[in-house]
N, C-alpha and C positions, 0 to 999 in steps of 0.2 A: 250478870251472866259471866262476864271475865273474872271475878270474884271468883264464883262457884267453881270454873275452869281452875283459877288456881287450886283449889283447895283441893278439887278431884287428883289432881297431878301431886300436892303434894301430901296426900293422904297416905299413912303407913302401909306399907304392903311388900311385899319381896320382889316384887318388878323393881327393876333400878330406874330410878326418876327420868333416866336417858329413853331407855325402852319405853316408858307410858307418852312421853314424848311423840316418839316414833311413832307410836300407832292412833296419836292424835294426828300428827300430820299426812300420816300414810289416808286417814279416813277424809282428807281433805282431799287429798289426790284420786281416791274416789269417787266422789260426790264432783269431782270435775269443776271445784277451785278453781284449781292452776292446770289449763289445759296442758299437751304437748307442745312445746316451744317458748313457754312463755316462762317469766323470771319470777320465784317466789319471793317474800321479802327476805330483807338483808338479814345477817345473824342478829346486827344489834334489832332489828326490828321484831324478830320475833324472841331475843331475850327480853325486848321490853313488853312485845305481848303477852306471856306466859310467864314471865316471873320468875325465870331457870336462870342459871347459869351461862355463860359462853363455853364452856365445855360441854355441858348437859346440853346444849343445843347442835354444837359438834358432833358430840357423838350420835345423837340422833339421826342429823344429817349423813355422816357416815353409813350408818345400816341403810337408810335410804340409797345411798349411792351405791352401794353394794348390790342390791337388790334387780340394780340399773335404772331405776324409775328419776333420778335425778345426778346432773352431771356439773361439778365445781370448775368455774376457769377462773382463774387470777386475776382481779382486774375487770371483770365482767358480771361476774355475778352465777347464780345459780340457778340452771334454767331442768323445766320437766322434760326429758327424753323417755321415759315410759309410758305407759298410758293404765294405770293400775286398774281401771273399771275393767279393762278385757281381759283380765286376770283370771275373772271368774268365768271361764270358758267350758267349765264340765257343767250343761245341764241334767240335772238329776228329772227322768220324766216321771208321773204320778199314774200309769196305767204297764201291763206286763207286758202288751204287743210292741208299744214304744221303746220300752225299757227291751225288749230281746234286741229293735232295728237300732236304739241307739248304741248297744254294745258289736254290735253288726259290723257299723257305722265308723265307730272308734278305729278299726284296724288292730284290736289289740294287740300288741307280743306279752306275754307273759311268762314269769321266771318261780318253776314252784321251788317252794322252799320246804315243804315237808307233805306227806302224805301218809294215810292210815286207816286203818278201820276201827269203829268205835262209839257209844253212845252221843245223843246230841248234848250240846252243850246248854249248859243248868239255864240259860237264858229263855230259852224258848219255852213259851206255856204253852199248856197243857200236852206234856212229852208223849210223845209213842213210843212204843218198846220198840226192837226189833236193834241189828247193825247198819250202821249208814258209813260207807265210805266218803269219805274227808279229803279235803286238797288247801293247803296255805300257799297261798300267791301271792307275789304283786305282778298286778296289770303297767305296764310302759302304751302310752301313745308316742310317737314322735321317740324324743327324746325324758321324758317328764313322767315318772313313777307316781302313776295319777291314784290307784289305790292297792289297797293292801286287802286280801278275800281269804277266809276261809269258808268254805263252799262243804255242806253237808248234800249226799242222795241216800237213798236209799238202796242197801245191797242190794238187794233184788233185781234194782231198776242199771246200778251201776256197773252189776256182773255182766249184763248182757251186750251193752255200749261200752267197757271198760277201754279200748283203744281211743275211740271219741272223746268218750271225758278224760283222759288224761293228756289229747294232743290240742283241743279246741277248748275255747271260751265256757264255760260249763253251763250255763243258761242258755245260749241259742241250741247244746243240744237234746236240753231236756225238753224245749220246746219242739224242736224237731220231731223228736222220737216217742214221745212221752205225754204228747199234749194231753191224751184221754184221760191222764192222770194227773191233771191238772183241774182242781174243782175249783178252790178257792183262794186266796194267796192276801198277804199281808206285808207293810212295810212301814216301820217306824224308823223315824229318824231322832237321834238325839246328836245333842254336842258333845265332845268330852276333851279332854285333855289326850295327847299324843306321849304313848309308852318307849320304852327303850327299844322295842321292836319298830315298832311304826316310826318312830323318830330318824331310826336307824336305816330303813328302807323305804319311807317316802322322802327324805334328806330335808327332816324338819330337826328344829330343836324340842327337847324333852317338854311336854307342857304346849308343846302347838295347839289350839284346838283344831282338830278333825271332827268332822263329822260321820257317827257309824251309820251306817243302814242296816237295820233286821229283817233280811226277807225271808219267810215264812211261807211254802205253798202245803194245802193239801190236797187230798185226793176226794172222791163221792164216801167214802168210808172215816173220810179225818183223821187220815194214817199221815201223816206229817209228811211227804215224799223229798223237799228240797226245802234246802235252808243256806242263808247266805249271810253273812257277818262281814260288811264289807267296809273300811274305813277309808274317808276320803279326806285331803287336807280343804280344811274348810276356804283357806283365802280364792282356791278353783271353783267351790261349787256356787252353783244356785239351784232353786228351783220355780217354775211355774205353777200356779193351779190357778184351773178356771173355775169362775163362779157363775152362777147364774141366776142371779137376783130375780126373786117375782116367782121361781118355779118351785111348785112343792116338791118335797123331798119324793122321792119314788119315781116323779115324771116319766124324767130321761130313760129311767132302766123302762121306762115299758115304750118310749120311742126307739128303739136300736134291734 
């Protein structure tokens, strides 16, 4: 297995061997190895582990430190003052009532960045015609530019609320306002790679992965009414879903 370890690390690729490094020991410090407080091994120990360099393992340690998850004294050693599992503190929820209280919840501030009126974008299948007013955001909790939205409605629906959607969170007040036109709704998640935009306004580097979400509502007629394109930096999220082994499919929707 430490075999195979080296090989994965030193396999060709455009990460620098410092960086793959890094996020071998970062997944260690998740997986709650090395709790808070306690001393990971010495440099030479983990040069001899892995097979690197004393610089490549430097540097590694460095971004670590940077990060704050681990802190160097002279003479003592290197001990965890982070605690990276609680990193991923944005839960992403799997149902639209949750998903409206957890953005509720958040507190958001949000900072738009541009706004328009305009076809949706090529992503979204099976398109409806019609203008949908647009908003590009990042959301801030606290201090932390948790994601990056641009946020499709429908004119129609946006002309009549337009002071609401442009000063509040844009899903709790379609819900508010709008629910009856709320039929059906969708959300795919994928990973990708973080652009010069997202990099730029989540305070990642180019190539982070983020995680996008596609949310997708329509209405009783399948008029597309909301659409939400929302990028999150992945090392924040998680998500839950519940199963429920033994129940045929269908059950539940005829118990609620």
């Amino acid at each position: 297995m430490i075999e195979n370890l080296h090989t994965a690390l030193r396999k060709q690729s455009r990460l620098p061997l410092s960086l793959k490094l890094k996020y071998v020991l970062r997944a260690r410090l998740e997986r709650g190895e090395w709790a808070v407080g306690t001393r990971i091994p010495t440099l030479l120990e983990l040069v001899a582990e892995y097979g690197v360099s004393r610089a490549t393992v430097r540097a590694a340690l460095d971004e670590l430190e940077q990060e704050g998850l681990i802190q160097r004294t002279r003479g003592k050693g290197t001990f965890v003052i982070g605690d990276a599992a609680k990193e991923h503190w944005l839960m992403l929820p799997t149902d639209w009532q949750s998903l409206v209280r957890h953005i509720e919840q958040l507190k958001v501030r949000f900072v738009t960045l541009d706004s328009g009126v305009g076809p949706l974008p090529l992503e979204v299948p099976e398109q409806s015609a019609g203008s949908y007013w647009w908003t590009l955001r990042v959301n801030w909790t606290d201090h932390i530019p948790y994601s990056i939205n641009t946020v499709y409605v429908a004119k129609r629906l946006a002309d009549l609320k337009k002071a609401e959607f442009e000063a509040e969170p844009v899903l709790p007040v379609m819900n508010r306002y709008f629910r009856e036109e709320l039929h059906s709704a969708t959300q795919v998640l994928t990973i990708r790679a973080a652009d010069a935009l997202a990099a730029r306004t989540l305070h990642l580097e180019i190539g982070t992965a983020v995680a996008q979400a596609l949310r997708v509502a329509r209405n009783a007629d399948q008029e597309v009414v909301y659409v939400a394109r929302v990028l999150y930096p992945a090392k924040y999220l998680s998500v839950e879903t519940r199963f429920h082994p033994g129940i045929e499919p269908g059950t539940l929707a005829n118990t609620h």
